[in-house]
C-alpha positions as CSV (number, residue, x, y, z in Angstrom):
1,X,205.8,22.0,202.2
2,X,203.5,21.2,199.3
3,X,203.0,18.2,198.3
4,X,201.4,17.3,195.2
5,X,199.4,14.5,194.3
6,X,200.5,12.0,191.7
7,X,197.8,11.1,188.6
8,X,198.5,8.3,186.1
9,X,195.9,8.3,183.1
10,X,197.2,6.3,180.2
11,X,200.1,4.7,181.5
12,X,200.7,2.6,184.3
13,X,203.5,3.5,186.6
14,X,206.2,1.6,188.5
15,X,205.1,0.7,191.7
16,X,208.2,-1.0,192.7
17,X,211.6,-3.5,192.4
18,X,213.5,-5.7,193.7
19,X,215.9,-8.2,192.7
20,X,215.7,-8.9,189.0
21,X,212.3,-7.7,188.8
22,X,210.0,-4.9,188.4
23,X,206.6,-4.7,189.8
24,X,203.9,-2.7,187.7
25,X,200.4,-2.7,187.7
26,X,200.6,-5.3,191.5
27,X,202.7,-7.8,188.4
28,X,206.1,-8.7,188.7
29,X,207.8,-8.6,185.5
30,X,211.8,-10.0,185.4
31,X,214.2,-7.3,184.4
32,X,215.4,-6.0,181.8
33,X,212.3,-4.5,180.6
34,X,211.2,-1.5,178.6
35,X,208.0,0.5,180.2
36,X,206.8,3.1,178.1
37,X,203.0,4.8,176.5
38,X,202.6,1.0,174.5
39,X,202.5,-1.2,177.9
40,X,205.8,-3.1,179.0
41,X,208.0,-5.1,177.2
42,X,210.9,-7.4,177.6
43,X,214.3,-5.7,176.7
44,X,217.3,-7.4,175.5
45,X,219.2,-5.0,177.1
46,X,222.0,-2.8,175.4
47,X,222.5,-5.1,172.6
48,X,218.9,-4.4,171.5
49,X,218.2,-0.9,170.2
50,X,215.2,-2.3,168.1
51,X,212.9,-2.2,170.9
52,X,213.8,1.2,172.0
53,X,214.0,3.0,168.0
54,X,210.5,1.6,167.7
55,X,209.5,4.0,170.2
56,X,210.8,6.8,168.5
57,X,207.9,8.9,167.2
58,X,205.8,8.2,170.8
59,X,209.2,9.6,172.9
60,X,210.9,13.1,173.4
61,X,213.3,10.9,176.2
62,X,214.4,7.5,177.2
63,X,215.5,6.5,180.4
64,X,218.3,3.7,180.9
65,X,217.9,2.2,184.1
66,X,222.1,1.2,184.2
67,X,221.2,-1.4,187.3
68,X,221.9,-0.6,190.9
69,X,224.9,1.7,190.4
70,X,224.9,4.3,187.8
71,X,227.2,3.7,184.5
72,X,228.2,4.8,181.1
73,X,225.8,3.1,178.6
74,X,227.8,2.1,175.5
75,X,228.6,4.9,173.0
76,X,227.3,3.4,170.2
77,X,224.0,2.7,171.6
78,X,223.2,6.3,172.9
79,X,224.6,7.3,169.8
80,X,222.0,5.1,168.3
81,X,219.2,6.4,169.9
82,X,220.1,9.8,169.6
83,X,221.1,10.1,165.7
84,X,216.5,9.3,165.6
85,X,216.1,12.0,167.7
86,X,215.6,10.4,171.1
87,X,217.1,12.2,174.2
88,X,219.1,9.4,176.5
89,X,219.4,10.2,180.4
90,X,221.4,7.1,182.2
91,X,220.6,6.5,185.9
92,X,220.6,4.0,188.6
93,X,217.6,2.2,188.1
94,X,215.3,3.0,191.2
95,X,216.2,6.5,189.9
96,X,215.1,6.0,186.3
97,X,212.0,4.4,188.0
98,X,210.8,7.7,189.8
99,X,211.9,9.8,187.4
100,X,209.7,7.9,184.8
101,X,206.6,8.2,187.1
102,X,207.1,11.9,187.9
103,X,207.3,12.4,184.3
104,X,204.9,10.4,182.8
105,X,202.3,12.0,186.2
106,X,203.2,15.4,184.0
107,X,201.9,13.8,180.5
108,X,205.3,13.7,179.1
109,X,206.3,11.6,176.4
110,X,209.0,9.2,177.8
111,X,209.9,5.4,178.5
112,X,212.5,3.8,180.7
113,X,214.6,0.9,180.2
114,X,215.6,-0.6,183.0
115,X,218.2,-3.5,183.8
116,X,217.7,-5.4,187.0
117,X,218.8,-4.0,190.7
């Protein structure tokens, strides 16, 4: 097996979680937040598209960390995002998490928002 290893430039990743929190850059930050190319942010979360639509020229893809189990997000909020041309991939939230390091390790142009495990 290969195994490859991970390099962050611009962007810090997520090194962890746990209850109600996130933990980036050895900082634990209460959930929800948004982590994407501009730094982290507090999210409101699905109630609050602002925060996410102002992201929409820096994004190709958002991922919504839906909490411990995976769930629908509401239709009119993906359908909010999407109609600016943002891609919307729901997932648990530890899975939102690696997926947004992998990604970001690749130089692709994506953020997560994540609601609390």
């Amino acid at each position: 097996m290969r195994l490859n290893e991970m390099v962050f430039t611009d962007v810090q990743p997520i090194d962890g979680y746990g209850p109600g929190f996130f933990r980036i850059g050895s900082e634990a930050i209460d959930a929800p937040i948004c982590v994407s190319p501009k730094g982290v942010q507090a999210w409101g979360g699905y109630e609050d598209t602002a925060t996410l639509l102002a992201l929409k020229d820096e994004i190709d893809v958002l991922f919504i960390g839906t909490g411990a189990e995976t769930a629908h997000v509401p239709k009119a909020f993906r359908t909010t995002l999407e109609d600016t041309g943002i891609g919307v991939e729901a997932m648990n939230s530890p899975a939102a998490a690696r997926t947004y390091n992998v990604l970001i390790s690749e130089g692709r142009r994506v953020a997560a928002a994540l609601l609390g495990v």
